[in-house]
C-alpha positions in Angstrom: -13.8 -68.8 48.9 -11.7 -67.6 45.9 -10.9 -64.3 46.6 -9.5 -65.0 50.4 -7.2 -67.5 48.4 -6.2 -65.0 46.1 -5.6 -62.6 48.9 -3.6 -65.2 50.5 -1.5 -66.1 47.5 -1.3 -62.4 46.5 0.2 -61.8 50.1 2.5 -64.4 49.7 4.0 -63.1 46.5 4.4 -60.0 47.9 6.4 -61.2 50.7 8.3 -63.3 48.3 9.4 -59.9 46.0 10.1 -58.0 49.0 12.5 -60.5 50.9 14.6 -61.6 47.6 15.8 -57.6 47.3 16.6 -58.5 51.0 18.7 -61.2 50.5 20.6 -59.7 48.2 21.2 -56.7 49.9 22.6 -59.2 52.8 24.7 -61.1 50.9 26.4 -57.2 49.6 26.5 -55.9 52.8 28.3 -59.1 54.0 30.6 -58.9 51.2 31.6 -55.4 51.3 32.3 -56.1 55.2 34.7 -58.7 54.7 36.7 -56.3 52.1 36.2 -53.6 54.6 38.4 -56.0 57.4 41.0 -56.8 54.5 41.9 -53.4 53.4 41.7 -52.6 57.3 44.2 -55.1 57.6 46.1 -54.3 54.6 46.3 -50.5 56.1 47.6 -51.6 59.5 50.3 -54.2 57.8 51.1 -51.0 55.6 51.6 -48.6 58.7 53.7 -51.0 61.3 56.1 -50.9 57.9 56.1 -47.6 57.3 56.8 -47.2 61.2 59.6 -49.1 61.2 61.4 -47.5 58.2 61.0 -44.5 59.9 62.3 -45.7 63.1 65.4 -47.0 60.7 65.5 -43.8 59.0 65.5 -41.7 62.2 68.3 -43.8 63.5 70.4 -43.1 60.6 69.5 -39.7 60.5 70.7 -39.2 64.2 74.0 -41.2 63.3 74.5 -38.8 60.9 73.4 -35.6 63.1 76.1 -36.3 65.3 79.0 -37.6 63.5 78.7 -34.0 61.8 78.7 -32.4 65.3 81.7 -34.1 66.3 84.2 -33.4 63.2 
């Protein structure tokens, strides 16, 4: 009667070691997906204003463009 209690305790264990590595493993994977959806939306904040400088600095560029064409 001991050993299938050791077995059983033995099995337990082993299932203990094997889902704390798991845990932790979610808890980084979690982490590193919400700083994957902030630098995501970082990068899209940074391009819709580096579009619309350009759209500024294309407007002035064509004021320019054709105020030299017309002297």
């Amino acid at each position: 009667m001991l050993w299938p209690m050791i077995a059983i305790v033995l099995g337990f264990l082993g299932l203990v070691v094997l889902a704390v590595p798991a845990v932790r493993v979610f808890v980084e994977v979690r982490r590193l997906s919400l700083q994957v959806a902030e630098s995501s939306r970082r990068i899209s904040s940074a391009a819709g204003e580096l579009e619309d400088a350009a759209t500024g600095l294309a407007a002035s560029g064509e004021m320019i463009r054709t105020a030299g064409t017309q002297s």
